[in-house]
ZATI-550058 format. One record per atom (N, C-alpha, C): residue number from 1; atom name; x, y, z. Coordinates in steps of 0.001 Angstrom, whole numbers. Layout:
REM residues N
{NUM, "CA", {X, Y, Z}}
...
REM end
This chain:
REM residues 100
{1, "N", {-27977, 6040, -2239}}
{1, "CA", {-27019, 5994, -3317}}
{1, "C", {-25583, 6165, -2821}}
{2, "N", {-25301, 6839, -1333}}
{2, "CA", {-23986, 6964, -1026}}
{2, "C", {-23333, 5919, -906}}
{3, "N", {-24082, 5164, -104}}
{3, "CA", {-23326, 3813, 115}}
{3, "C", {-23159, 2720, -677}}
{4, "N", {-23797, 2846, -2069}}
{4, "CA", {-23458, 1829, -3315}}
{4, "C", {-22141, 2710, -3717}}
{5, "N", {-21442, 4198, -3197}}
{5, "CA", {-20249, 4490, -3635}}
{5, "C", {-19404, 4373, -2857}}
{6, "N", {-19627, 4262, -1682}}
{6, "CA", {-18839, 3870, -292}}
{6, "C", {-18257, 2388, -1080}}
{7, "N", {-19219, 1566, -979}}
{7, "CA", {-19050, -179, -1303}}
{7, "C", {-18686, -230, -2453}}
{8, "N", {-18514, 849, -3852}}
{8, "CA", {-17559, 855, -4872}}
{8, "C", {-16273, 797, -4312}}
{9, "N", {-15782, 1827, -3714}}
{9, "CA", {-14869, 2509, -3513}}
{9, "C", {-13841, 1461, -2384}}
{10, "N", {-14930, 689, -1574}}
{10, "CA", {-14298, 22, -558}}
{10, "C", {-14271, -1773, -1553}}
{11, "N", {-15090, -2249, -2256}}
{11, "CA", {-14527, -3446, -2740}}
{11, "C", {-13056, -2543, -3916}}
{12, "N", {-12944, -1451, -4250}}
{12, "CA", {-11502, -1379, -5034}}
{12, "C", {-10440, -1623, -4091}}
{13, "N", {-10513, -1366, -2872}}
{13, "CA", {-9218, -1315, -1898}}
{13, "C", {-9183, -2745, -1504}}
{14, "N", {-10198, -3319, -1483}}
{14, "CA", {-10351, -4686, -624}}
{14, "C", {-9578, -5801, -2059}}
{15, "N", {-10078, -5260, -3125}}
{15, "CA", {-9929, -6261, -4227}}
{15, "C", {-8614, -5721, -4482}}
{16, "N", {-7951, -4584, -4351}}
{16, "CA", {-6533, -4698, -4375}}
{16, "C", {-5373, -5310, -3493}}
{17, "N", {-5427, -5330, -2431}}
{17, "CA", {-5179, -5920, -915}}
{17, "C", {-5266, -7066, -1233}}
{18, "N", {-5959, -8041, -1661}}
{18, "CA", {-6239, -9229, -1539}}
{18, "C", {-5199, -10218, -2438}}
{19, "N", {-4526, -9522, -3314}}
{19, "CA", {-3563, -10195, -4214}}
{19, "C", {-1879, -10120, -3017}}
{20, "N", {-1188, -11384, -2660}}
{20, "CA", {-620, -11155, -1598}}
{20, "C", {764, -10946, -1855}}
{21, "N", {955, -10207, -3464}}
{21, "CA", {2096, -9731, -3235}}
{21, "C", {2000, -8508, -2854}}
{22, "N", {1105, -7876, -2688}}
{22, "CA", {214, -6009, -2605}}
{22, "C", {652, -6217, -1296}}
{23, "N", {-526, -7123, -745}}
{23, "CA", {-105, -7140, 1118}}
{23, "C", {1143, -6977, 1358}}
{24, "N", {1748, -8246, 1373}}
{24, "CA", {3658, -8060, 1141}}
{24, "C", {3953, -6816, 1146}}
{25, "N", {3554, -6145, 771}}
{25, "CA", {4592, -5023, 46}}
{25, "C", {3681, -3605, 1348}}
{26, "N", {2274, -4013, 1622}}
{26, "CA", {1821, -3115, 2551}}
{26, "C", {2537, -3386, 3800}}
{27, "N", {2710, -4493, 4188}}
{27, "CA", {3282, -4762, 5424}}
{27, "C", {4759, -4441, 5750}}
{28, "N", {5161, -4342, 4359}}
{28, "CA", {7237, -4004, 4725}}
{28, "C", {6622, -2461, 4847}}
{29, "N", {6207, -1678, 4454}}
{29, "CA", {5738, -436, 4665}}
{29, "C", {4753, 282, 5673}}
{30, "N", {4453, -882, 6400}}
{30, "CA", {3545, 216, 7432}}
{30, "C", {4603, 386, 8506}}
{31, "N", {5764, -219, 8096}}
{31, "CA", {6856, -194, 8877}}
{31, "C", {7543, 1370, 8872}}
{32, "N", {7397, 2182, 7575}}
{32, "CA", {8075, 3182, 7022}}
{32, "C", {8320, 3411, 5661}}
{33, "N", {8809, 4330, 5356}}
{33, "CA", {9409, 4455, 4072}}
{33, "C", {10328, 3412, 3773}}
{34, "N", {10058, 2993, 1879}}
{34, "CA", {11240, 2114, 1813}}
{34, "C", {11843, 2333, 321}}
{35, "N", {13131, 1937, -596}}
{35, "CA", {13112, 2348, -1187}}
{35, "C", {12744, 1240, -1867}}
{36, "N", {12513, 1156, -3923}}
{36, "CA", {11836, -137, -4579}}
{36, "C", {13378, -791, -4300}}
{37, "N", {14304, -945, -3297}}
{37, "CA", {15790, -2084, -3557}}
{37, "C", {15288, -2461, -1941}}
{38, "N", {15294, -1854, -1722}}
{38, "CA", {15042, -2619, 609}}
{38, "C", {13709, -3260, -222}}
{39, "N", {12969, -2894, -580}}
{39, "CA", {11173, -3811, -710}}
{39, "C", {11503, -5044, -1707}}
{40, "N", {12235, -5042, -2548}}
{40, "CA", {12514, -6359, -3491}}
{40, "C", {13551, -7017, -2221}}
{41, "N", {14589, -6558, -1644}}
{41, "CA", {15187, -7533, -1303}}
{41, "C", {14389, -7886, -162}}
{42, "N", {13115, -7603, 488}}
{42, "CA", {12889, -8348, 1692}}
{42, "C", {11529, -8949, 1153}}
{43, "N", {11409, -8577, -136}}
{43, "CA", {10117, -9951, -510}}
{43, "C", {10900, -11092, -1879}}
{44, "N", {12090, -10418, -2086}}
{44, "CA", {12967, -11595, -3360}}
{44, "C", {11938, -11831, -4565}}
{45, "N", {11251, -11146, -5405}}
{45, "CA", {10486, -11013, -6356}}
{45, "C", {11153, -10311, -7444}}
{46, "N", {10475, -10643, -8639}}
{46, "CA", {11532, -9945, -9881}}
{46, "C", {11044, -8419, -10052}}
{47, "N", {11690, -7681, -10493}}
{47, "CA", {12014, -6277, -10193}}
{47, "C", {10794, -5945, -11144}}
{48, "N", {10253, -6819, -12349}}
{48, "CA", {8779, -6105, -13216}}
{48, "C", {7871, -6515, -12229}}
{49, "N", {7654, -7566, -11814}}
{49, "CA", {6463, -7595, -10516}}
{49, "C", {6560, -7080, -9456}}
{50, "N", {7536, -6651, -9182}}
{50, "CA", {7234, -5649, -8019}}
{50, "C", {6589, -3988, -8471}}
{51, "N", {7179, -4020, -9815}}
{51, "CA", {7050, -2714, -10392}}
{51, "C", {5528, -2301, -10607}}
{52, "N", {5046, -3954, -11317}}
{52, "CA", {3570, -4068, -11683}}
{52, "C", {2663, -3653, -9948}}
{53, "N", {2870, -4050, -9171}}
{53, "CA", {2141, -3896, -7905}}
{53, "C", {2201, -2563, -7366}}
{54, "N", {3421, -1929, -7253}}
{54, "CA", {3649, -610, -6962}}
{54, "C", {2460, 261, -7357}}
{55, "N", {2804, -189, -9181}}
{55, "CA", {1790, 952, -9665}}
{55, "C", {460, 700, -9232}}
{56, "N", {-375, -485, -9147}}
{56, "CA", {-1363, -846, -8755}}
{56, "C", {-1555, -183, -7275}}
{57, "N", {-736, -187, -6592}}
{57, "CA", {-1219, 563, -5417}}
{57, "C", {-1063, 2027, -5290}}
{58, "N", {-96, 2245, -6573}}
{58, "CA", {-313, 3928, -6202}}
{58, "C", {-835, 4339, -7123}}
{59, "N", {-1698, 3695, -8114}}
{59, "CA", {-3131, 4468, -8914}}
{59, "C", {-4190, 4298, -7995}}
{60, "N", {-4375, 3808, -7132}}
{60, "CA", {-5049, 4216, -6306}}
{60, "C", {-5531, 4860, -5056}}
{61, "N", {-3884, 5369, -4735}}
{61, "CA", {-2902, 6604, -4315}}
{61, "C", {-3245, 6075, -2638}}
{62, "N", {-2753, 4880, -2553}}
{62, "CA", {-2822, 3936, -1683}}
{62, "C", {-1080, 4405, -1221}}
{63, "N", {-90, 4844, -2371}}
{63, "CA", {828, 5068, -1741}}
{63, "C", {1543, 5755, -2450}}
{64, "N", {2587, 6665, -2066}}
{64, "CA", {3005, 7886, -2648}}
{64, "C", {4266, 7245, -2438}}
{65, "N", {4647, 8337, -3917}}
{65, "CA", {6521, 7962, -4515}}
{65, "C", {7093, 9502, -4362}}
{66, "N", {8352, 9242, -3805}}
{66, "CA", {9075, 9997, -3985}}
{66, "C", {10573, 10149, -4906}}
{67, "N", {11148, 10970, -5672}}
{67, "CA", {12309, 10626, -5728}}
{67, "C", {13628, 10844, -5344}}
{68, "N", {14092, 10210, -5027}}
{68, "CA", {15601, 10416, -4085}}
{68, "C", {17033, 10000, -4960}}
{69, "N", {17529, 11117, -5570}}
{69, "CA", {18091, 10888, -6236}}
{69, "C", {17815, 10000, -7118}}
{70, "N", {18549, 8795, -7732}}
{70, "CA", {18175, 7721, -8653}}
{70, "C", {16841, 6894, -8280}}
{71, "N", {16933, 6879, -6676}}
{71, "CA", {15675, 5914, -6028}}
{71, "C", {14548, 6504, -5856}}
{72, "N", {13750, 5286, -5679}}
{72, "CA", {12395, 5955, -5634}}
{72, "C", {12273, 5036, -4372}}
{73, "N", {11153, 6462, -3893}}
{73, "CA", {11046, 6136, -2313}}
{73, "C", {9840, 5888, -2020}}
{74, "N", {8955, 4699, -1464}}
{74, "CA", {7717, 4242, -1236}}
{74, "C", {7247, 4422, 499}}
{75, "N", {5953, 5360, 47}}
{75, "CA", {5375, 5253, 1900}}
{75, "C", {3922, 4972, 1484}}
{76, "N", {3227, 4541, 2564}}
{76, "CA", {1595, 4570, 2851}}
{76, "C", {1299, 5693, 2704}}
{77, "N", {611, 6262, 1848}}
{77, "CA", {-72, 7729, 1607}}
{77, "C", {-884, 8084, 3142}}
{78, "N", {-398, 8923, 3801}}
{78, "CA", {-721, 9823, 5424}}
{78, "C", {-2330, 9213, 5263}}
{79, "N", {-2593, 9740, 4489}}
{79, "CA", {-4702, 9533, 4468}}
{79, "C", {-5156, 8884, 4593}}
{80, "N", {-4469, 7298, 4615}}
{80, "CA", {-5023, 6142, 4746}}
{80, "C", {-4325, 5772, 6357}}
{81, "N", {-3657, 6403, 6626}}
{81, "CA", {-3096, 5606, 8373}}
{81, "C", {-3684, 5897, 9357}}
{82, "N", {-4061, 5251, 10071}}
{82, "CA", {-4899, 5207, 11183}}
{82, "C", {-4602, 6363, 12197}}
{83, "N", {-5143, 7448, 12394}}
{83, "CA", {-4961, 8611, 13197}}
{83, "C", {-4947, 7329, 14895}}
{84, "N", {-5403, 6661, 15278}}
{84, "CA", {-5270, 6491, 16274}}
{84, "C", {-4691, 4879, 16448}}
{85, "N", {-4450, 3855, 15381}}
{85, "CA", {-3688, 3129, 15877}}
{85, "C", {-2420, 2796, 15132}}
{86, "N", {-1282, 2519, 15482}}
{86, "CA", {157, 2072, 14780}}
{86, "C", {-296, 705, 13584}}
{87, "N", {-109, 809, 12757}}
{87, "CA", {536, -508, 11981}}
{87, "C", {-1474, -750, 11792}}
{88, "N", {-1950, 431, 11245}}
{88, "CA", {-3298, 25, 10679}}
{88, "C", {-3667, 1378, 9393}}
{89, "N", {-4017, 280, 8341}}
{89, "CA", {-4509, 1240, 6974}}
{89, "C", {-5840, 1489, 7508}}
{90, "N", {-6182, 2264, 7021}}
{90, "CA", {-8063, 2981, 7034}}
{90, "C", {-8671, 3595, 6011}}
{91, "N", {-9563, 2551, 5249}}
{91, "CA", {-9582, 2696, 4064}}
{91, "C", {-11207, 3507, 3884}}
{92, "N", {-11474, 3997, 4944}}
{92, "CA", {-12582, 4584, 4976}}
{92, "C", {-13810, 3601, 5454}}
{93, "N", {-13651, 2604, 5106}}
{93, "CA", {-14954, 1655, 4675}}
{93, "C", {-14619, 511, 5557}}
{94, "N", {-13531, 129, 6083}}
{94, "CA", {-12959, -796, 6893}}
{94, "C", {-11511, -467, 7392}}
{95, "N", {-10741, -1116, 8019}}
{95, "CA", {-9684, -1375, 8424}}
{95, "C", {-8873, -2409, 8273}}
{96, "N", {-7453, -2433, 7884}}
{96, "CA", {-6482, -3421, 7950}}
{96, "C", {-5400, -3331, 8925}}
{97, "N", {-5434, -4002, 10049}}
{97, "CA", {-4280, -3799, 10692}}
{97, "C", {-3071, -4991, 10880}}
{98, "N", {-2199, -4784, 10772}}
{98, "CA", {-780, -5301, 10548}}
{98, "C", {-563, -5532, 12032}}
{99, "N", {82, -6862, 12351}}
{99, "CA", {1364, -7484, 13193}}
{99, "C", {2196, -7789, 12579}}
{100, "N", {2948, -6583, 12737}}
{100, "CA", {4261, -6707, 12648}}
{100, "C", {5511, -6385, 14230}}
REM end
């Protein structure tokens, strides 16, 4: 039974990832923190779809907000980054790693 919750848990990350403005937006970020004005201007998308994706990835706490003064500040939530390689998510169930 664990692993029909493993393979829940891992098609939610996979089926979120897979829409490629999500990616987009994972890849300006495995770079670092960014705020939602650096992430619109380096994918040029309208400011409700970027907004819509955000939340999609951080209800599934794929990525944590901070606020900075007026801005809000976007990183890869620590729990998902690869303890041993740069520029890779670890979603428990698989891996995504980024060239960047």
């Amino acid at each position: 039974m664990k692993k029909n919750i493993k393979f829940s848990n891992c098609s939610k990350y996979l089926s979120l990832i897979s829409e490629k403005t999500r990616l987009a937006i994972l890849t300006e970020l495995i770079e670092g923190e960014k705020s939602v004005g650096q992430i619109n201007e380096a994918l040029q998308i309208k400011p409700t779809l970027l907004s819509k994706h955000l939340k999609a990835l951080k209800e599934l706490d794929v990525l944590h907000v901070q606020l900075s003064g007026k801005e809000r500040i976007y990183k890869i939530n620590s729990d998902f980054l690869s303890k041993n390689h740069t520029n890779e998510i670890n979603f428990g169930c698989c891996s995504v790693k980024f060239n960047v």
